[in-house]
Jmol script that loads the backbone (N, CA, C; Angstrom):
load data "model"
ATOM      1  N   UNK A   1       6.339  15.015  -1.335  1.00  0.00           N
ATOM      2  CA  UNK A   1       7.159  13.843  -1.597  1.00  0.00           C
ATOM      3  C   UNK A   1       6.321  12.583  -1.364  1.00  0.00           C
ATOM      4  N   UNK A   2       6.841  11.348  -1.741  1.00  0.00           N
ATOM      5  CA  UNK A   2       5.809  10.197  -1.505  1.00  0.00           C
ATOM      6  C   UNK A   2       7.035   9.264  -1.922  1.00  0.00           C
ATOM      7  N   UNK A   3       6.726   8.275  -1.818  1.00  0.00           N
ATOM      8  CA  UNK A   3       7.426   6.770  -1.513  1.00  0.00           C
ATOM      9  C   UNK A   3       6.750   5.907  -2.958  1.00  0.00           C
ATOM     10  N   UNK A   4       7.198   5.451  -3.659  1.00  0.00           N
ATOM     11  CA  UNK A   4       6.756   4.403  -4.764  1.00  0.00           C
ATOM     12  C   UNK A   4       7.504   3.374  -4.516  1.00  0.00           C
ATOM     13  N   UNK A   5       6.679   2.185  -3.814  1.00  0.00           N
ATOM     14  CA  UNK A   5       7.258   1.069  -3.949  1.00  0.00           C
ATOM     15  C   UNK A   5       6.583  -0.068  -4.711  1.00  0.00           C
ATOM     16  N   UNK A   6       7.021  -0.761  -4.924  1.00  0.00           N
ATOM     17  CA  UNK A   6       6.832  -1.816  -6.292  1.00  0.00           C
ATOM     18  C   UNK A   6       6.646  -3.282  -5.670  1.00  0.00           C
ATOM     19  N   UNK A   7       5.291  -3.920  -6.104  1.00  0.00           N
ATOM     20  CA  UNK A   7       5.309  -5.196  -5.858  1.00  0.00           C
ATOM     21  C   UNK A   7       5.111  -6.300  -6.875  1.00  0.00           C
ATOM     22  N   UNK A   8       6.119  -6.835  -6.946  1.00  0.00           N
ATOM     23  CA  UNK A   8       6.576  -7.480  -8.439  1.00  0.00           C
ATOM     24  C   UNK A   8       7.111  -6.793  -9.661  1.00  0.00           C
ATOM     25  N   UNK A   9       8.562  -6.539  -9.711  1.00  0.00           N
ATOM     26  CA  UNK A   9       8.554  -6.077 -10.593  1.00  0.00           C
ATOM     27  C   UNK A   9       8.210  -6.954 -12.137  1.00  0.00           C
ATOM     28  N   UNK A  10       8.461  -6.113 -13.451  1.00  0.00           N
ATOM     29  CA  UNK A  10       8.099  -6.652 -14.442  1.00  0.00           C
ATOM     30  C   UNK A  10       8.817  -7.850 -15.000  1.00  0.00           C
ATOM     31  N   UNK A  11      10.349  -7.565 -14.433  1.00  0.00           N
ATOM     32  CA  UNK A  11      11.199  -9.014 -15.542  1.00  0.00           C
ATOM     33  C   UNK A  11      11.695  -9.988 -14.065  1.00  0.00           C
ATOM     34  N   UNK A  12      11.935  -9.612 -12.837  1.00  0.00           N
ATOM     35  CA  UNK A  12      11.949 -10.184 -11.920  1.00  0.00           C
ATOM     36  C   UNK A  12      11.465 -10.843 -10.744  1.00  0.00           C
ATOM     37  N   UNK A  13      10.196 -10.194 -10.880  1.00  0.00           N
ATOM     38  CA  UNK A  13       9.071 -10.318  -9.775  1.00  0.00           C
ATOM     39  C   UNK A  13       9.778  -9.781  -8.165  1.00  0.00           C
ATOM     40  N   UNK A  14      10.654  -8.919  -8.259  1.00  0.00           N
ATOM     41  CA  UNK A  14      10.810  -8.231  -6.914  1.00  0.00           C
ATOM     42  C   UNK A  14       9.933  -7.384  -5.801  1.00  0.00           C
ATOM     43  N   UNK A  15       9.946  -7.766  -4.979  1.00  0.00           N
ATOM     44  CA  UNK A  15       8.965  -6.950  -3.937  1.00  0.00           C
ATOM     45  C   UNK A  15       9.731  -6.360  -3.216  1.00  0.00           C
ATOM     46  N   UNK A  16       9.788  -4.685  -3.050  1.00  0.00           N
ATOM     47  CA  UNK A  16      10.025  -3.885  -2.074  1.00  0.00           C
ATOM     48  C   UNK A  16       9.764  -4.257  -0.326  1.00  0.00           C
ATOM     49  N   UNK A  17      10.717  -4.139   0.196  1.00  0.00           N
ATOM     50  CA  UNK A  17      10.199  -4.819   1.699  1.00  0.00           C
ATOM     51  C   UNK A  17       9.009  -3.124   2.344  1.00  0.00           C
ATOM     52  N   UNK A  18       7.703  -3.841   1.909  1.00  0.00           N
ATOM     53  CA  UNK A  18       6.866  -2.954   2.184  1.00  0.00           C
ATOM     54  C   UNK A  18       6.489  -2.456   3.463  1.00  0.00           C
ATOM     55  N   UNK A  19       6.120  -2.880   4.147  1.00  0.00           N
ATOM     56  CA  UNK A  19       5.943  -2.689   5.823  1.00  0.00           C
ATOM     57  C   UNK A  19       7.306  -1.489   5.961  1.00  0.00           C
ATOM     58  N   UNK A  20       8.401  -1.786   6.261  1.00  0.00           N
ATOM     59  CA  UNK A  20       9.622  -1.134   6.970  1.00  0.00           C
ATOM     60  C   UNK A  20       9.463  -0.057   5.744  1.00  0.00           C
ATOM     61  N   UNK A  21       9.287   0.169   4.362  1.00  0.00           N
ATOM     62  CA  UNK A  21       9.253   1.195   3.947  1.00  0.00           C
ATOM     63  C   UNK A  21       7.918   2.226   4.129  1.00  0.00           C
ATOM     64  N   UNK A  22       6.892   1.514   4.530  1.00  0.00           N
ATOM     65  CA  UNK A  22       5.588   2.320   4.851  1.00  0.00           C
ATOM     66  C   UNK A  22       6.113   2.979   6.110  1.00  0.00           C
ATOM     67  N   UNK A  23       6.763   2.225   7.247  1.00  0.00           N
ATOM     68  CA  UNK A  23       6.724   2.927   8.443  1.00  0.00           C
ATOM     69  C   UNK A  23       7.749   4.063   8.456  1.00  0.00           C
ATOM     70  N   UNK A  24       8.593   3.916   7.491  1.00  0.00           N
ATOM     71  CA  UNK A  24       9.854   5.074   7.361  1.00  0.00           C
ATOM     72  C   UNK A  24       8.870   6.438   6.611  1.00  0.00           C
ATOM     73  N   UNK A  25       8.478   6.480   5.392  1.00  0.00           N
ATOM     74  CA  UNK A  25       7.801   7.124   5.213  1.00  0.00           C
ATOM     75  C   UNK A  25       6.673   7.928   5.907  1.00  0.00           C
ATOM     76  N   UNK A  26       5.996   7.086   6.657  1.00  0.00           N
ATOM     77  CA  UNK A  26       4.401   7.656   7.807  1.00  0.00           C
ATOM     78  C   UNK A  26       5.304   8.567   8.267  1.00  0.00           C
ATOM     79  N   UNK A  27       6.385   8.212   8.691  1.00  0.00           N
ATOM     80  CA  UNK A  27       7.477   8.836  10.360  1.00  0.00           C
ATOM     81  C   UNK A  27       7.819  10.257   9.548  1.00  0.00           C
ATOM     82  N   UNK A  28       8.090  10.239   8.321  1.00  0.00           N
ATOM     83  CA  UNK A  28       8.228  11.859   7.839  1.00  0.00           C
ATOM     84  C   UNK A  28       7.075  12.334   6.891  1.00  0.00           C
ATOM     85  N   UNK A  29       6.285  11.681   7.141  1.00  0.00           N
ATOM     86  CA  UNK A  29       4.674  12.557   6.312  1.00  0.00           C
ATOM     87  C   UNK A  29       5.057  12.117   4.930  1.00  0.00           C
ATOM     88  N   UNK A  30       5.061  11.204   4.538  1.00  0.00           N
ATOM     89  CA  UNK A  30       5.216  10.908   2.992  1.00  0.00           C
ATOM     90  C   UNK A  30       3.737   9.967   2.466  1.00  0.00           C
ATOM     91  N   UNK A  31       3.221  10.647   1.231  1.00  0.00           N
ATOM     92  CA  UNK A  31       2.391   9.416   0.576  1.00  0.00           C
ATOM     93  C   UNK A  31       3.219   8.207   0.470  1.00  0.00           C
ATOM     94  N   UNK A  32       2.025   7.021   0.518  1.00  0.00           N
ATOM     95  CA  UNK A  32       2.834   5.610   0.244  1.00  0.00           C
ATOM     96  C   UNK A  32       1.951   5.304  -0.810  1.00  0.00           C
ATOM     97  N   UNK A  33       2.934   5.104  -1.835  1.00  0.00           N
ATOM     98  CA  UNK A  33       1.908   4.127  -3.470  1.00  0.00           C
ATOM     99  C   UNK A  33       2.711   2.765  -3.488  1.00  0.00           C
ATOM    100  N   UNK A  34       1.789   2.085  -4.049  1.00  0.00           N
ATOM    101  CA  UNK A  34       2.273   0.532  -4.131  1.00  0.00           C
ATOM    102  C   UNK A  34       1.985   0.561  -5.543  1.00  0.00           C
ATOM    103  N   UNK A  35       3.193  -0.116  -6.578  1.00  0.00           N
ATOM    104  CA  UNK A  35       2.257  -0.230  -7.667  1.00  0.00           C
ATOM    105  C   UNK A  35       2.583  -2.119  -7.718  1.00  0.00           C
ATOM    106  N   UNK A  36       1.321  -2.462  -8.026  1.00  0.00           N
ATOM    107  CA  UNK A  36       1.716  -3.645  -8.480  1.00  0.00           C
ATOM    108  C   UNK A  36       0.771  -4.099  -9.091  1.00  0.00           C
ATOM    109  N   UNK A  37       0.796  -3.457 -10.595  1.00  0.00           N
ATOM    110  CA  UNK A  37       0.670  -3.778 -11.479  1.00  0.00           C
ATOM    111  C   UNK A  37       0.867  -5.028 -12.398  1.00  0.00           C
ATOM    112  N   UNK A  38       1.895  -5.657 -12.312  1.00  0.00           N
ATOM    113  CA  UNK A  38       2.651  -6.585 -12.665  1.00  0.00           C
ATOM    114  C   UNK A  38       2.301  -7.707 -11.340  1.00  0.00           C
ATOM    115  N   UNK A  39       2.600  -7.338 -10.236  1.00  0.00           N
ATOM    116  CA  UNK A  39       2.874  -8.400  -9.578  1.00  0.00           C
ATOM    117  C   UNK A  39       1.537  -8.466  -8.297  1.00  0.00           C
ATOM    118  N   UNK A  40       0.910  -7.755  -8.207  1.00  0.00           N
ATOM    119  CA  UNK A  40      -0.102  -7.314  -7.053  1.00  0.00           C
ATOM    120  C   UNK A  40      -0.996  -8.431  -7.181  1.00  0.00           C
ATOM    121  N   UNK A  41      -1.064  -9.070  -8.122  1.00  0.00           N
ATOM    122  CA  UNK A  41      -2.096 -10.277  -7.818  1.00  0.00           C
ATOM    123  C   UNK A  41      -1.646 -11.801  -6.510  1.00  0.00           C
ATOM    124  N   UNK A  42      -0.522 -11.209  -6.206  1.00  0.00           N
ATOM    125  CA  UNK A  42       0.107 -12.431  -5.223  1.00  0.00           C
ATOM    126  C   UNK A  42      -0.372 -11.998  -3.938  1.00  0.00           C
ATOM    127  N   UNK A  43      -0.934 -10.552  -3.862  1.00  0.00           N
ATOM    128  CA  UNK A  43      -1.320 -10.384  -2.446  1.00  0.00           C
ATOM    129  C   UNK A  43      -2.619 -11.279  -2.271  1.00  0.00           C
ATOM    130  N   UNK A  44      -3.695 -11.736  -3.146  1.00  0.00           N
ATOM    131  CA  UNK A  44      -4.734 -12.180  -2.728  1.00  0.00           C
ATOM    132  C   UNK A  44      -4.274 -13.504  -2.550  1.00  0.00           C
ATOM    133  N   UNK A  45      -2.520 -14.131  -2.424  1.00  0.00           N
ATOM    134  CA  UNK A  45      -2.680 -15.218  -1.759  1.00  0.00           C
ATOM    135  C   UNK A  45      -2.380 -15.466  -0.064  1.00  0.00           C
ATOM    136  N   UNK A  46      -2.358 -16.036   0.842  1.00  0.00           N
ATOM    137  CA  UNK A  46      -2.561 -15.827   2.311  1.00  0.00           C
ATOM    138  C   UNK A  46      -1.292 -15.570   2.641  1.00  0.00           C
ATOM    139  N   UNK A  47      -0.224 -16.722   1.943  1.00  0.00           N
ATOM    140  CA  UNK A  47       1.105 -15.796   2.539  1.00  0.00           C
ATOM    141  C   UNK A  47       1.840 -15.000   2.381  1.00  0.00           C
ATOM    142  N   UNK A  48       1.160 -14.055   1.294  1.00  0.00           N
ATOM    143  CA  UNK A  48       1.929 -12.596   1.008  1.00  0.00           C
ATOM    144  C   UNK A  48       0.586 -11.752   1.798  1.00  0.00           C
ATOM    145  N   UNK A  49      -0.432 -11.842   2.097  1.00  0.00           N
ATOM    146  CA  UNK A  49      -1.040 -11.263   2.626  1.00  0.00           C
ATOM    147  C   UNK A  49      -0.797 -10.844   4.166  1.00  0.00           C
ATOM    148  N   UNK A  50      -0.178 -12.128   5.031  1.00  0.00           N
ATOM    149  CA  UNK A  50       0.331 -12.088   5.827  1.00  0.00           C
ATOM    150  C   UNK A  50       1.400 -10.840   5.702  1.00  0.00           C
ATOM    151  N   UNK A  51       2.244 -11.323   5.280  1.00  0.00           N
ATOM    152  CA  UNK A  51       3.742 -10.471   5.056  1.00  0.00           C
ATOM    153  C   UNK A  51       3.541  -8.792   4.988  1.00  0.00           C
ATOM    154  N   UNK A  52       3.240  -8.941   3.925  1.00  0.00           N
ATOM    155  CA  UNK A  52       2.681  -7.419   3.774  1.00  0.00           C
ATOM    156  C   UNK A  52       1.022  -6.659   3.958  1.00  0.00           C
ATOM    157  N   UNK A  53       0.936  -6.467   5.225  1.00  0.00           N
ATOM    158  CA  UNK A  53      -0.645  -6.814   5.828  1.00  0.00           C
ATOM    159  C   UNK A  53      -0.572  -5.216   5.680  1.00  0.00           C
ATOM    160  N   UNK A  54       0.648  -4.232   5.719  1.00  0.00           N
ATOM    161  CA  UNK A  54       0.153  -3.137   6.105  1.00  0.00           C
ATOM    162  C   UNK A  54      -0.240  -1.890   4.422  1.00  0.00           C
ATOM    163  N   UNK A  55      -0.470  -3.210   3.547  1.00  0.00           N
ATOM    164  CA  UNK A  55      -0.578  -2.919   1.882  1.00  0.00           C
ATOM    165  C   UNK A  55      -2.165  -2.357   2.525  1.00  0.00           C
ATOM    166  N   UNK A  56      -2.622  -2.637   3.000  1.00  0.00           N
ATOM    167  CA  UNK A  56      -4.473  -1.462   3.413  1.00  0.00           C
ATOM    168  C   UNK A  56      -4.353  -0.482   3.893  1.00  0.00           C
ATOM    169  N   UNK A  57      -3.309   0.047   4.405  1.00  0.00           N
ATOM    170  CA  UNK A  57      -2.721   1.355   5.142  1.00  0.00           C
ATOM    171  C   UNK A  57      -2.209   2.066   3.765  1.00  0.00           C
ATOM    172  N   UNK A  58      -1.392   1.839   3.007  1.00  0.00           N
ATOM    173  CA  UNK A  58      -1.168   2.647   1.687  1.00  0.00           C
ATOM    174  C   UNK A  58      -2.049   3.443   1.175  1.00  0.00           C
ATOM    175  N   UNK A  59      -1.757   4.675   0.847  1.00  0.00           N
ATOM    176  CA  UNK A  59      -2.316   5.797   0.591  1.00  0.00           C
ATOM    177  C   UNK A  59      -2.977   5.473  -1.226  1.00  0.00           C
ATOM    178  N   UNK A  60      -2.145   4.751  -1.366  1.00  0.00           N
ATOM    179  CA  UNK A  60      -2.924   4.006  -2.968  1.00  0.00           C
ATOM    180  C   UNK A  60      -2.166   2.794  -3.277  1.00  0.00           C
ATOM    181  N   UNK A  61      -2.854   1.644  -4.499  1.00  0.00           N
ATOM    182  CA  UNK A  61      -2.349   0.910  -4.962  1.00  0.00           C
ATOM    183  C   UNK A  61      -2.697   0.850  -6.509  1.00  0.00           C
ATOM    184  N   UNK A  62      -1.643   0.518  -7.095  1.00  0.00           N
ATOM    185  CA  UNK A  62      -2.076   0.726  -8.456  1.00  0.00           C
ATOM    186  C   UNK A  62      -1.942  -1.370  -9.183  1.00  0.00           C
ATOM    187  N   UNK A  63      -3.325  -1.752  -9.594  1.00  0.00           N
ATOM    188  CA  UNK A  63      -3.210  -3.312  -9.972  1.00  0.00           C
ATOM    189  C   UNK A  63      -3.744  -3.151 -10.881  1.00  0.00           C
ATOM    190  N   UNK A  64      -2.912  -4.162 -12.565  1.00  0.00           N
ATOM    191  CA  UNK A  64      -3.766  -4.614 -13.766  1.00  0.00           C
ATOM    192  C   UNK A  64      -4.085  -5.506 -13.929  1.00  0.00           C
ATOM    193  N   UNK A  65      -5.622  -5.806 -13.653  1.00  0.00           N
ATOM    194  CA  UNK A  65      -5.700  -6.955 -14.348  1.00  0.00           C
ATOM    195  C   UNK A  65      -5.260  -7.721 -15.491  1.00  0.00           C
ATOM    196  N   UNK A  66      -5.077  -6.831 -16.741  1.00  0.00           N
ATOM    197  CA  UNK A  66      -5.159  -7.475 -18.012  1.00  0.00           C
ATOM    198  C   UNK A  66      -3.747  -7.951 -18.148  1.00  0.00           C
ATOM    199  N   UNK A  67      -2.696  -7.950 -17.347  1.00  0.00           N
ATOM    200  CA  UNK A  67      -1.486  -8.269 -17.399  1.00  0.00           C
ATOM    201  C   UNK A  67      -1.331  -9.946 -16.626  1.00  0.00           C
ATOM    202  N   UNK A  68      -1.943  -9.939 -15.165  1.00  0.00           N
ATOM    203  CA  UNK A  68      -2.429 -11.191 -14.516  1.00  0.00           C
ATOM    204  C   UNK A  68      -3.053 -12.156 -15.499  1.00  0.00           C
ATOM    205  N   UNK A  69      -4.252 -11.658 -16.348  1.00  0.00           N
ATOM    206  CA  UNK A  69      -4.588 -12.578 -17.455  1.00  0.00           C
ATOM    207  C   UNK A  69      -4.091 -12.453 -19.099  1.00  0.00           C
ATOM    208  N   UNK A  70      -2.951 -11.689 -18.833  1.00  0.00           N
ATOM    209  CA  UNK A  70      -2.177 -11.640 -20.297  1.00  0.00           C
ATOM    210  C   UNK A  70      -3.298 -11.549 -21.306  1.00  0.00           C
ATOM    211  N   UNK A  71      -4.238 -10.323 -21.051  1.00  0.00           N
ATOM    212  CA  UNK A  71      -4.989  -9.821 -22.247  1.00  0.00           C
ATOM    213  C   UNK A  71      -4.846  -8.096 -22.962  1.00  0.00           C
ATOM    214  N   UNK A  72      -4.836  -7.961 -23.841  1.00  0.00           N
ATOM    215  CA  UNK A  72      -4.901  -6.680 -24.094  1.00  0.00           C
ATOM    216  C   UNK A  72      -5.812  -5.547 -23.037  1.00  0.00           C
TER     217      UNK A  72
END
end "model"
wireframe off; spacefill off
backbone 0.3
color backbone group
């Protein structure tokens, strides 16, 4: 089993409250994926970095560039 949580979604820009779902998951042996694809470029700013600090502990993250720069 594993945990998919989402940072930014595509038409809303919603973020999963990541931290409290990483630590629920660790507590029963679950992979943690982040996808944020869509929205993962907000972590390289300081105050989502803050917030969700424990996004380096995730077992993966999935980010597109070509969507951040709206290229094919």
């Amino acid at each position: 089993m594993f945990v998919n949580l989402t940072c930014g979604t595509t038409v809303l820009g919603v973020i999963d409250p990541i931290n409290e779902c990483y630590e629920i998951a660790k507590k029963y042996g679950m992979w943690v994926h982040v996808d944020g694809c869509w929205g993962g470029h907000m972590l390289f700013l300081e105050e989502y970095q803050q917030k969700h600090h424990l996004i380096s502990k995730c077992d993966s993250f999935a980010w597109d560039a070509h969507k951040l720069f709206n290229v094919p």
